[in-house]
LUMLUMDREN-92778 format. One line per 10 residues: number of its first residue (from 1); their letters; for each residue x, y, z of N, C-alpha, C. Coordinates in steps of 0.2 Angstrom, whole numbers, plus 2048, in hexadecimal, padded with zeros to 3 digits. Layout:
! LUMLUMDREN-92778
NUM> a> X Y Z X Y Z X Y Z | ...;
***
This chain:
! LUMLUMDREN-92778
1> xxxxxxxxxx> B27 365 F2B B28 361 F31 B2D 364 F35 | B2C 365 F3C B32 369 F41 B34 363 F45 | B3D 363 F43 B3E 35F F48 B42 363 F4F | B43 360 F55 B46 362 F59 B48 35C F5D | B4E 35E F62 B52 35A F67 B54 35C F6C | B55 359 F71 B58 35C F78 B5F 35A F78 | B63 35D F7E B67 35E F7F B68 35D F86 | B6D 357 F88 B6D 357 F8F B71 35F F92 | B71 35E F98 B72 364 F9C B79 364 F9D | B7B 360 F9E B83 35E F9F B88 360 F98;
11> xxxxxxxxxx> B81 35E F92 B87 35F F8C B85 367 F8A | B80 368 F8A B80 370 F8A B83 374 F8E | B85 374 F92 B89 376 F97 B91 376 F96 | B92 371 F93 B9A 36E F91 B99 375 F8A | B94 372 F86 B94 376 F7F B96 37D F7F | B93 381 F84 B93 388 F85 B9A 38B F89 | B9C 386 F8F BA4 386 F92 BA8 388 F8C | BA7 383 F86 BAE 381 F82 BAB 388 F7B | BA6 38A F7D BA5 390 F74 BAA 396 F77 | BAB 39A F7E BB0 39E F7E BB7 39C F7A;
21> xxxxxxxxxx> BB9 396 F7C BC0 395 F7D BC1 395 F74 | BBB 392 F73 BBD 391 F6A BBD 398 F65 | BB8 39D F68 BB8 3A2 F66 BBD 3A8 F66 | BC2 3A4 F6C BC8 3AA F6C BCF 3A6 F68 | BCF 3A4 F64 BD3 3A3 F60 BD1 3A7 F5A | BD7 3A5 F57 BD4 3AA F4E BD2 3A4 F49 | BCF 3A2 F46 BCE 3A1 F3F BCE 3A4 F37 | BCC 3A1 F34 BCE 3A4 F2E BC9 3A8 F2C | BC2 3A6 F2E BBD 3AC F2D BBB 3AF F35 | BC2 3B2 F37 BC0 3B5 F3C BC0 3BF F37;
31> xxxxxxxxxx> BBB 3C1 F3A BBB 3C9 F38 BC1 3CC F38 | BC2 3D1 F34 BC9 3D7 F34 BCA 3DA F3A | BD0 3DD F3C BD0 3E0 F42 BD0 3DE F49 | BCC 3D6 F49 BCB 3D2 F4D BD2 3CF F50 | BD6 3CC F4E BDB 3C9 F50 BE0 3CA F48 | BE7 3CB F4B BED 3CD F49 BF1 3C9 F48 | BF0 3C6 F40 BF5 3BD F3E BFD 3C0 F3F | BFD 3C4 F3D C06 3C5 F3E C07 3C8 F42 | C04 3C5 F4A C09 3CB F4F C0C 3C7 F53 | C0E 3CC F55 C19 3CA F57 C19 3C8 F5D;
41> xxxxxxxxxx> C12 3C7 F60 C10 3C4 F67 C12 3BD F68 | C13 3BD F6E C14 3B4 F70 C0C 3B1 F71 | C0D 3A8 F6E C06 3A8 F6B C03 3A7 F75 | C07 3A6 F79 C02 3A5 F80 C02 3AC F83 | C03 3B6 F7E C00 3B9 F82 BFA 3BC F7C | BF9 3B8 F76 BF3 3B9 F73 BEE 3BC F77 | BED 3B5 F7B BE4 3B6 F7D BE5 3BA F84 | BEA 3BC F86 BEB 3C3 F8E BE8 3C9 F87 | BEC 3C9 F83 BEC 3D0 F80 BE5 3CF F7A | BE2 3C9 F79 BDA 3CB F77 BD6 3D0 F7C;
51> xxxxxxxxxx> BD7 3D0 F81 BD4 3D2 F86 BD3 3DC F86 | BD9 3DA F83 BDC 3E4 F82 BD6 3E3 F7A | BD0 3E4 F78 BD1 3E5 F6F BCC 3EC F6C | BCB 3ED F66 BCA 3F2 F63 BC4 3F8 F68 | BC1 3F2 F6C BB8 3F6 F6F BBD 3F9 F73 | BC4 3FA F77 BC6 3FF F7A BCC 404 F7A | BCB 403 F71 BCF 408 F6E BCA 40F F70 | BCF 418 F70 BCA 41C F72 BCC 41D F6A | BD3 41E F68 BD3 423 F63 BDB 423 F61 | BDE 422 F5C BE3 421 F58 BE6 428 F54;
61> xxxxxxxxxx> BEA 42B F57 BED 42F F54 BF4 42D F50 | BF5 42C F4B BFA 42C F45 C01 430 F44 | BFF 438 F47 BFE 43E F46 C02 43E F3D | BFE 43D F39 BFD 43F F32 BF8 444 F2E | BF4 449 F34 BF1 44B F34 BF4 454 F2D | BF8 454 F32 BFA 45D F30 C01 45C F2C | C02 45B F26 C08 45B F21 C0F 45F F24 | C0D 465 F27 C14 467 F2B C16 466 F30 | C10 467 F36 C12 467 F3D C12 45F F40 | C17 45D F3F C18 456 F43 C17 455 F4B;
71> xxxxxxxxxx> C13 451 F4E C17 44F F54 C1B 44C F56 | C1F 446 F52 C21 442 F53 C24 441 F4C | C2D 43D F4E C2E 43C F47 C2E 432 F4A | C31 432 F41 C2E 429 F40 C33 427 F42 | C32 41F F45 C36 41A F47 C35 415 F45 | C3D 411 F43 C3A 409 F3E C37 404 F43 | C31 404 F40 C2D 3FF F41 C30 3F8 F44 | C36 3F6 F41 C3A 3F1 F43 C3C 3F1 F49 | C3E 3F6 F4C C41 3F7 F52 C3B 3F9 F56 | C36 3FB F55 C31 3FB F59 C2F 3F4 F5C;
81> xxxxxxxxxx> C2F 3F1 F55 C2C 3EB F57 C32 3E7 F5C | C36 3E9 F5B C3C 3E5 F63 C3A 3E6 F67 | C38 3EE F69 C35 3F1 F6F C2D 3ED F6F | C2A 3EB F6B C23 3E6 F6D C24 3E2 F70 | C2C 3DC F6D C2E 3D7 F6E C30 3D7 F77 | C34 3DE F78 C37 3DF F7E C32 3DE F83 | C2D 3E2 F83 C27 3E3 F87 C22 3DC F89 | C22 3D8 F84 C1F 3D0 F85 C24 3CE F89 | C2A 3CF F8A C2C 3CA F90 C2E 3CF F97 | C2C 3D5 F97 C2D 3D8 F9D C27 3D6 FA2;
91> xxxxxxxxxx> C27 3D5 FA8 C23 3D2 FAE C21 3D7 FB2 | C1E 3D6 FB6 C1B 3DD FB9 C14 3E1 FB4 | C12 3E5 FBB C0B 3EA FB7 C0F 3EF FB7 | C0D 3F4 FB2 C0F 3FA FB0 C0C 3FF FB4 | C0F 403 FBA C0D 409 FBF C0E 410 FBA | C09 416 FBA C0A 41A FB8 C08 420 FBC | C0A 424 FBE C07 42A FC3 C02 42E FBE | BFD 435 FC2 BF6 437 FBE BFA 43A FB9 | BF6 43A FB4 BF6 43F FAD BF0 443 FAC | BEE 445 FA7 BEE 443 FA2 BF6 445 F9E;
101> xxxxxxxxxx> BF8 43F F99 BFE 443 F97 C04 441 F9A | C03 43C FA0 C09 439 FA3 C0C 433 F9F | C10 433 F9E C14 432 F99 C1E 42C F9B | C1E 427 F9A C24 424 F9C C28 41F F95 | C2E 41F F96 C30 41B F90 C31 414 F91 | C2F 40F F8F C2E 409 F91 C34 404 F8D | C33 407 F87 C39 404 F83 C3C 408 F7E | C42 408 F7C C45 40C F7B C4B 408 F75 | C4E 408 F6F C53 405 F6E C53 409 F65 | C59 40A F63 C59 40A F5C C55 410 F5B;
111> xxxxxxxxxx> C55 415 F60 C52 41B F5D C4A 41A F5E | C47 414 F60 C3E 412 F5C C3F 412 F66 | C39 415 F66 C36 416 F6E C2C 414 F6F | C2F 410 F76 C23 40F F76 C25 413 F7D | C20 416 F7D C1D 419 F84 C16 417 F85 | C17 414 F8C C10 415 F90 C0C 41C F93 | C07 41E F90 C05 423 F95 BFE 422 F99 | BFD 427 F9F BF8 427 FA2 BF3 42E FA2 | BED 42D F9D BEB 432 F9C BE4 431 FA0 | BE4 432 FA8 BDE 432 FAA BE2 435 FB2;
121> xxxxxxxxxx> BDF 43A FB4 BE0 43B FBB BE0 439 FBF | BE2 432 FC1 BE5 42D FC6 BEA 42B FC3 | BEC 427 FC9 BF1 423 FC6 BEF 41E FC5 | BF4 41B FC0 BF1 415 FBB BF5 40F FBD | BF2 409 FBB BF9 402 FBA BF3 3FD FB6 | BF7 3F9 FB1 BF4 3F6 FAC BF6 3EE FAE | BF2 3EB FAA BF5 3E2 FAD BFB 3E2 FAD | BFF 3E4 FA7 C03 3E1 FA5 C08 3E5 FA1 | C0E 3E4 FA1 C12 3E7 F9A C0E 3E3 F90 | C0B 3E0 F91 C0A 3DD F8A C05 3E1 F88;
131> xxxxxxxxxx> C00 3E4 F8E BFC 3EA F8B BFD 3ED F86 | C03 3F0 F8B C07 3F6 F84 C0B 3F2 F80 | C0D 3EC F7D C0D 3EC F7A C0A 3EA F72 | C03 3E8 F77 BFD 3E7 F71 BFC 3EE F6F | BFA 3F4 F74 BFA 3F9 F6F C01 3FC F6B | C06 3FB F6C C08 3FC F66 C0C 3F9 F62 | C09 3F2 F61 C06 3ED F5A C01 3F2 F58 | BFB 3F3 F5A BF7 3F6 F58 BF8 3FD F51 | BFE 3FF F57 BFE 407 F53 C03 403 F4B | C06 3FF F4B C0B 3FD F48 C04 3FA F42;
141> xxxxxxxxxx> BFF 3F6 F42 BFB 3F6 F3E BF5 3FB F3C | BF6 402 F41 BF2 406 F40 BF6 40D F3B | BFC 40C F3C BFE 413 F3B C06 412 F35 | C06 40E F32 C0A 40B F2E C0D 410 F2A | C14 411 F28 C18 418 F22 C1C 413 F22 | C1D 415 F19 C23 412 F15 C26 418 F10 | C2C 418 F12 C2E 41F F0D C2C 41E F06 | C29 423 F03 C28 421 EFA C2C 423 EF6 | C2C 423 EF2 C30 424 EED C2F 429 EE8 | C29 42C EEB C27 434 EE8 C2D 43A EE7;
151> xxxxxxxxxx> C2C 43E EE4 C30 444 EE4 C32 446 EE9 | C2D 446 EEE C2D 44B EF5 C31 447 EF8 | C31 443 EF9 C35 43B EFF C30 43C F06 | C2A 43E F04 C26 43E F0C C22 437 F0B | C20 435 F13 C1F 42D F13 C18 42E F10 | C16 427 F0D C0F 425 F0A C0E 420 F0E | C07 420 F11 C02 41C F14 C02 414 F12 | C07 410 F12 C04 409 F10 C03 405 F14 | C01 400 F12 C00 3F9 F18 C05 3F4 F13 | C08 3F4 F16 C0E 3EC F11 C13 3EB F17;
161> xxxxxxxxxx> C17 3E5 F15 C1B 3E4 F18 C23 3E8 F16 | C22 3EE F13 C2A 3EF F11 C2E 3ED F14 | C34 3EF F14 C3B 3EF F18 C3C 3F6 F1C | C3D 3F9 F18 C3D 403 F1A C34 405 F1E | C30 400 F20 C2C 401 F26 C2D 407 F2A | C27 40D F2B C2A 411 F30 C22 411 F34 | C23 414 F3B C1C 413 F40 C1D 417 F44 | C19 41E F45 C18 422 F4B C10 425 F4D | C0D 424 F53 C06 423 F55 C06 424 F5C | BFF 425 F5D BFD 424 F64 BF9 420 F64;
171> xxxxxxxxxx> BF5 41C F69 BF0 417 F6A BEC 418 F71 | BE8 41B F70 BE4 41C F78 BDD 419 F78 | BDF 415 F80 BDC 412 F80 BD6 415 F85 | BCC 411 F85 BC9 416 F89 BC9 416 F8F | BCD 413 F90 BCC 410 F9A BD5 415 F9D | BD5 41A F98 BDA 41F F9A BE1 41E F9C | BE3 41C F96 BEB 41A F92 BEB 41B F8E | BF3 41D F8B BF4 41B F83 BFD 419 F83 | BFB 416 F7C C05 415 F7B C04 41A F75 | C0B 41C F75 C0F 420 F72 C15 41B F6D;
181> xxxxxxxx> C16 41D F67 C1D 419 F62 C1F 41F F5E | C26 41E F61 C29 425 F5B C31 424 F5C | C33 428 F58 C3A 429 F57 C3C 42E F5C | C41 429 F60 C44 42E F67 C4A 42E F67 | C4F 433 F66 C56 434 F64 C5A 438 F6D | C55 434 F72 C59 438 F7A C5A 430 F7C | C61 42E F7C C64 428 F80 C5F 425 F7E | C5E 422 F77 C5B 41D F75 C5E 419 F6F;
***
């Protein structure tokens, strides 16, 4: 037996308004990589910086690539994260003259630096300072080092909350930016 029902037009209308708003929150069974339960964002620039999400990551460089040639040394993670913190309350869009490879320091403190860059042939401006700092949360979830306790004392790869946290990365995005996080020892 097939049952079926209608729906006035008014409430399906209502219905359809209200599944955006519900679906940009997190839940419990929301997918991995989707939304970020422990991040350091204030919860009214959540849904600005869902806007920024993974379809416009181009490509994450770590540089854990090549055991000797570094390009970047590490910075605590903890002081980066201030620099997240700083960037959520900064006002204003972020102006950046052409790159690729243009490069500016945005925040600086404790040795741990984020840099905005403009990697497209024009010049660039993003909505917001929270942009960059949603991408580097990102690189802070994506590129994680805790010193180990190996012979060598080189860092190992984990995802934990240690204390001794360390985080250096790039994050480029496809619509031509990236942020940069690293350990900067010039008036820092």
């Amino acid at each position: 037996m097939f049952t079926s029902f209608v729906v006035a037009g008014t409430a399906l209308l209502a219905m359809f308004q209200a599944l955006p708003t519900t679906l940009a929150f997190p839940t419990s069974n929301t997918p991995d990589g989707i939304t970020d339960f422990n991040s350091t964002m204030p919860a009214e620039l959540l849904l600005e910086a869902r806007r920024v999400n993974n379809r416009d990551i181009d490509r994450v460089d770590c540089d854990n690539q090549d055991p000797v040639e570094k390009k970047w040394r590490l910075a605590k993670t903890r002081d980066i994260k201030n620099g997240i913190n700083h960037l959520n309350d900064v006002s204003g869009r972020p102006k950046n003259g052409p790159g690729p490879g243009n490069c500016g320091r945005v925040s600086c403190s404790w040795k741990a630096a984020i840099y905005w860059c403009n990697e497209s042939k024009k010049e660039k401006e993003l909505e917001s300072y929270q942009e960059i700092a949603w991408a580097a949360e990102q690189l802070i979830d994506k590129c994680p080092l805790k010193w180990a306790n190996g012979n060598d004392g080189t860092p190992a790869n984990v995802n934990n909350n240690a204390q001794l946290q360390y985080v250096k990365g790039q994050l480029f995005m496809k619509d031509g930016w990236s942020v940069l996080v690293r350990y900067d020892d010039d008036n820092c």
